[in-house]
Structure formats: C-alpha cells, structure tokens
N, C-alpha and C positions, 0 to 999 in steps of 0.2 A: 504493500500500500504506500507505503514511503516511497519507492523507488517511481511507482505510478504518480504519486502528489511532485515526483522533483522534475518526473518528464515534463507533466503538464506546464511548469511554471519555467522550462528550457526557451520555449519561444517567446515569451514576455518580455527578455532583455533584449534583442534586435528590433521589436520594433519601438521601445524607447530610443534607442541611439539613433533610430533612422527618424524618428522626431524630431531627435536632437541637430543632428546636425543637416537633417532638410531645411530645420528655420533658419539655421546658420547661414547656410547657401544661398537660402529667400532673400533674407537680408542684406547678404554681400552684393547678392543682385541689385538690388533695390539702389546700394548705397552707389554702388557702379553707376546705377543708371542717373542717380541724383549727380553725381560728376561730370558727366557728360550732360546733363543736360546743365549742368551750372558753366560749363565750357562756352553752351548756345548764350544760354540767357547774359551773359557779362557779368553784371554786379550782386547779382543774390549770389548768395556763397553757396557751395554744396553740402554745408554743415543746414543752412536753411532750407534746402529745397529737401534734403531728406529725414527731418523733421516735419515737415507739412507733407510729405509723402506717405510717411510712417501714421499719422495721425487720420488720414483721410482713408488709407488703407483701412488702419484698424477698427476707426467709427464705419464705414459706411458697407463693412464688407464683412463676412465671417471666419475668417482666417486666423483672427486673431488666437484662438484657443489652438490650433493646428498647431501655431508657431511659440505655444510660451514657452515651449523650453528650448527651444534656440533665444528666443529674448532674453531669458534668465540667464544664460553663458554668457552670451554676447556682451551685458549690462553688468557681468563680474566679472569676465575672464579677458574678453577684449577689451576693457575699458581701461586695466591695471597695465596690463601690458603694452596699451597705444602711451599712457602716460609713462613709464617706463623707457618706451623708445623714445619718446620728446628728448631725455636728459640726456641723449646722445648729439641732441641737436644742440646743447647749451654748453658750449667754451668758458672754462671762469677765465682765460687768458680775456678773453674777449669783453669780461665786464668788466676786469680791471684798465682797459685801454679806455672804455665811457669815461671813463675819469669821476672822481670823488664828488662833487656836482652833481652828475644825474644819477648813482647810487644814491645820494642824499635826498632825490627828488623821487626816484622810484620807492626809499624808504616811506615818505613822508606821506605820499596818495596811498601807499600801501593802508597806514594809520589809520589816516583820516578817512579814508573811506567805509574802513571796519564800522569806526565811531559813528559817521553822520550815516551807515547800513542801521544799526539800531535806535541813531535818533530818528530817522524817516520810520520806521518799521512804526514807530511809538507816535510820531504825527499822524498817521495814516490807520493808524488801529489794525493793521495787520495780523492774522492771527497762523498760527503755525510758525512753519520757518522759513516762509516764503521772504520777510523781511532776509533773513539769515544768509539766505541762500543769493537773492540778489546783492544783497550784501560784500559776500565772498567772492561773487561773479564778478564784479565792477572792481574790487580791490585786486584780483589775481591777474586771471586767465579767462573769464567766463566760464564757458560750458564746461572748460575742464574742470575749472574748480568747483564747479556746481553738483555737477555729476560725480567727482570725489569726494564731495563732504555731505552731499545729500543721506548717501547710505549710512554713514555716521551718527547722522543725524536722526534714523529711521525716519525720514521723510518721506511722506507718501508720494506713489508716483505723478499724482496732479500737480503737486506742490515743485516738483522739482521741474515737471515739463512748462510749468508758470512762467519759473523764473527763468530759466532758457528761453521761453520765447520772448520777453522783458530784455533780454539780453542782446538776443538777435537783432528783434527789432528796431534795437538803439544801434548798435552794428552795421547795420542798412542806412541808417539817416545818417552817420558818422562819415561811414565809405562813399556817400553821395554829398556831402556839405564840406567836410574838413580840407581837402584839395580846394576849392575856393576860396575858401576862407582865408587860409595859410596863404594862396595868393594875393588876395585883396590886404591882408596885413604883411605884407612882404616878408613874412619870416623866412629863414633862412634853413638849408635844408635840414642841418641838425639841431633845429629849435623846432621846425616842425615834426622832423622825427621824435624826437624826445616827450614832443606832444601829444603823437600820434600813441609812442608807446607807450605812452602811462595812461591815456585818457579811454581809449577804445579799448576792445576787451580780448576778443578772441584772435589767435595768434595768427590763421588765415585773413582776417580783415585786416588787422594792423598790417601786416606785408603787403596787404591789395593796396590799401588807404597811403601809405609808405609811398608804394613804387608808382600812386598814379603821381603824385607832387613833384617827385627825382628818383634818379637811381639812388642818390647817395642819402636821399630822406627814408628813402624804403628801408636801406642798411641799418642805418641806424637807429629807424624803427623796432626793427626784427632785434636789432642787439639789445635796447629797454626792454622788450616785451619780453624775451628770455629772461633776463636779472629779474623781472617783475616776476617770473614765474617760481623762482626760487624761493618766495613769500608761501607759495602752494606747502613748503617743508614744515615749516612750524605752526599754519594754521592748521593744517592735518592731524598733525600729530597733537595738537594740542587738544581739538576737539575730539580724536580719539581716546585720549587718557582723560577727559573732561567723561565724558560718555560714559569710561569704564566705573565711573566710581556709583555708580546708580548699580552696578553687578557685586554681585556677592564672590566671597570669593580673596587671596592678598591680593597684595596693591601688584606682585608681578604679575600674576596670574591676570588679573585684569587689561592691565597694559598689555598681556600679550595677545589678550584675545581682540582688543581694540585698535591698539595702533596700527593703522595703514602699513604695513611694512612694503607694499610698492612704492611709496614714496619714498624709503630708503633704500629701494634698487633705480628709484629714480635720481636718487644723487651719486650711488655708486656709477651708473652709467655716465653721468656729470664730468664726473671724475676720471674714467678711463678714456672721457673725449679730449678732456684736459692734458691728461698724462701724453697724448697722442697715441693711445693703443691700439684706437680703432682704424683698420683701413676705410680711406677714403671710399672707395665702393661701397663697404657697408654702412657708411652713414649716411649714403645717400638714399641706401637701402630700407635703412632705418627708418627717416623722415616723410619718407612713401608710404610706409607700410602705419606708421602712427599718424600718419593724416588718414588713411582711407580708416583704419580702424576709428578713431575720432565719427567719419559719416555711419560707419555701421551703428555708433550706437548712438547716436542720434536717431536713425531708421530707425529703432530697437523702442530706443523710450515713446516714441511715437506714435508705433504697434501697439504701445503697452498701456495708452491715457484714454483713460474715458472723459473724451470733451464734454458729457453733460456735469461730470462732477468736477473737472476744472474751472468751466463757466461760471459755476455757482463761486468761486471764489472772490468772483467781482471784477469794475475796471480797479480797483482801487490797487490791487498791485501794479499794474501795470504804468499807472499814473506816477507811485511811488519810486518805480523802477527807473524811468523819466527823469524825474524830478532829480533822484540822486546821481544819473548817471549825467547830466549837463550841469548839476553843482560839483561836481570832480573835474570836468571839463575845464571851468573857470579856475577851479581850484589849482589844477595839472599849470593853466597858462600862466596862473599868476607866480608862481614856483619857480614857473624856469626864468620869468622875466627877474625874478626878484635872486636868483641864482645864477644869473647872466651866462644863460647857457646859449649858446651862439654858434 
C-alpha cells in the first residue's frame, strides 16, 4: 500500500516544475517583448511598459493562477540576483574620481529624502508602507529599492506595485522635462548630470535623461546614480535587523533570518569590479542580464496586483509621491548650486 501511495504521488512533482518554470519563460517572454517594444516607443522605458503589460495581462485575463509560481521565483530569485549583478556595474575607483562634493550631495538627498518620505507619508495620511516604500524609491534606486525592501517590509503586493508606478510615472515626466530645463538654465554637463543622478530614480532613466542632455552629462549621471545606489547597503540591512526584532528567537538568529544577505553579494561583487577581477566580457554580461532580469520582475509584480485593491488605495499616494519627488528635485538643484559643482 505504501509503495502504491509513493507511485501515485511520483507524477505530482513534474508537473509542479513544469509550472514553475513555464511562468518563468511566460514572463521572460513578456519582458523581451516589453524591450522591444520600449526600442519602438522611444521614451517609456521597458521597466514601464512591462509593468502595465504585466498588470493588464493579469486583471483582464486568467492566467494569472497558471503562472504564480513562476511569479513567486521570479519576484525572489531573479530579483536578488539582477541586484547582485548591478554591483558589478559599480567601480568604487569611479566614485572616488566624482570627487568629495557630489559624494556629499549624493549623501545628503540620500537623508533628506528618507526624512521628508515620512514627513509626506504623515501630510498625506498614508496608510501602510506605501509612504515607506516611495520613500526609499526616490532616496535610492527606485524600483530596485522598492522591490528590495518591500519584502522586508511584508508589504502587500498592491502597496509595493503603488509605489513603482508613483515612481515610474515621475521617471517619464523627468526623462521628458529635465533635458530642457538643464538647457534653458545652461547648466553644464556635470551639474546636470549630478542632477540628473541624485534627482531621478531608476538607473535606466537616469542614463536615458543623462545621455539625451551630452555624452559627458549621461556619464556622469550613470556614475551618481551608482554611489547613490550604494545607500541600497545600509537601508536594507537596517530594515532587515529592524524587522527581525518583532521575531522571537536571539538577536543572531534573527538577523540571520532577516538580513538581505544579497545585498552583501551585492557589495562583494562591488568589490571584485573594483579589485579588476572581473573580465571585461563579463561585465558586460552582467549589466545585460540585471537589466532584462530588472523587466522580468516588473512583468512579474504586475501579473501579481489586483488593480481593484490597489485603486482602492487612493490618488493620495500618488499625489504624495509627486509632491516628494519634485521637492528632492529642488532640493538635489539647490545642493549642487550651493556645492559649486560645475
């Protein structure tokens, strides 16, 4: 009877993996084709087009149950991993060349940002962590940092595809306004880069927004945006040891079950780019594979939101979202003018 109960339960485990990574495949499709078409469309980014790809799939179609556990992978296992390859894209030789100046500037909007994330959150009567999580978005990286401290945070997936689209959306108006602007006030190109990288969020716009102004504004965009991303270390890790202590259990034990430890393969990789260990090929490799990974889970969270229970959240975050992310704006200009970064 046993040996009959172990045959029967033999074919249950292939057709879970073929679950599993059919959604996988769905999704990589998906995020492919969000790239190609962000190719056609010009300025929506492919991180956006596959987020409203993902979300319109999942409301308006039934697939979604087909595919949750390729989502579920995808939204822990490629998420850690695309951030991970980032750190091979980030030189510390390279933040030490920015000069002490826009370190001090990227330090400072880092701050201030966190701070006026939970004065807006408290203006606005926000409820969840949708404050939190735009918060962290406008201070880092965005959607990277969004999407790594959401799970942290056990934020529901509405809450966290909220404030991504709060984030995006200001990303689009950024990537379509700040090139004018920068020219209408004649900044120069690494006064507008500098701008670009602390003020804008996710690290595809900033290089778009960058390189529409100069080459050499784009550069030195991309080079803030990376030292700004290194901010991703300590708020991580802090709000995973934050998190743990609501768990029973010692204080190692906690910490270990909390702390993001991708974020500390994401500095060790940092570090091997620094060292020069990695060949050039493979970091080219790298940056390819943690951007498409970046779209996939975007796809992924997308698949995963039910738009009637996000809607119900309100405009009020997204007004908040606004609000804080063109008071960093000002806040980023007045910084470098007052840091005579030129």
């Amino acid at each position: 009877m046993d040996c009959m109960e172990a045959a029967r339960s033999l074919p249950a485990a292939p057709p879970r993996a073929f679950a599993l990574w059919s959604g996988v495949v769905a999704i990589a499709l998906l995020a492919e084709a969000a790239r190609i078409t962000s190719w056609i469309s010009g300025p929506v980014p492919d991180v956006v087009i596959g987020l409203l790809a993902g979300g319109i799939i999942g409301n308006t179609t039934s697939v979604r149950a087909a595919l949750r556990p390729g989502i579920a992978f995808v939204l822990k296992y490629v998420l850690r991993a695309a951030i991970v390859l980032f750190g091979l894209g980030l030189s510390l030789q390279a933040v030490v060349k920015i000069g002490g100046a826009t370190v001090a500037l990227v330090a400072a909007c880092f701050g201030i940002a966190l701070v006026l994330g939970v004065v807006v959150a408290k203006i606005f009567a926000l409820r969840g962590n949708v404050g939190t999580l735009i918060g962290a978005g406008t201070a880092i990286c965005g959607g990277s940092a969004i999407l790594a401290i959401g799970p942290l945070l056990r934020a529901p997936d509405e809450e966290i595809a909220y404030a991504l689209t709060t984030i995006f959306a200001f990303n689009i108006v950024a990537l379509l306004s700040y090139p004018p602007i920068g020219h209408a006030l004649h900044l120069s190109d690494v006064a507008f880069g500098a701008w670009t990288g602390t003020a804008v969020n996710d690290t595809s716009v900033v290089v778009a927004t960058g390189y529409t102004f100069s080459h050499v504004a784009g550069a030195a965009a991309t080079i803030v945006k990376l030292t700004r991303t290194l901010f991703l270390v300590p708020l991580a890790l802090g709000i995973g040891v934050f998190a743990g202590r609501a768990s029973s259990g010692t204080l190692a034990a906690r910490v270990g079950a909390t702390v993001p430890w991708f974020v500390v393969f994401f500095v060790i990789a940092a570090a091997l780019r620094s060292l020069g260990a990695v060949p050039a090929p493979l970091l080219t490799l790298a940056a390819a594979l943690g951007s498409f990974g970046i779209v996939m889970v975007l796809v992924a969270v997308g698949l995963s939101v039910d738009l009637r229970k996000m809607t119900a959240l309100g405009p009020r975050p997204l007004i908040a979202g606004f609000a804080l992310a063109i008071t960093m704006s000002l806040v980023s200009f007045g910084l470098i003018a007052a840091l005579h970064i030129r």
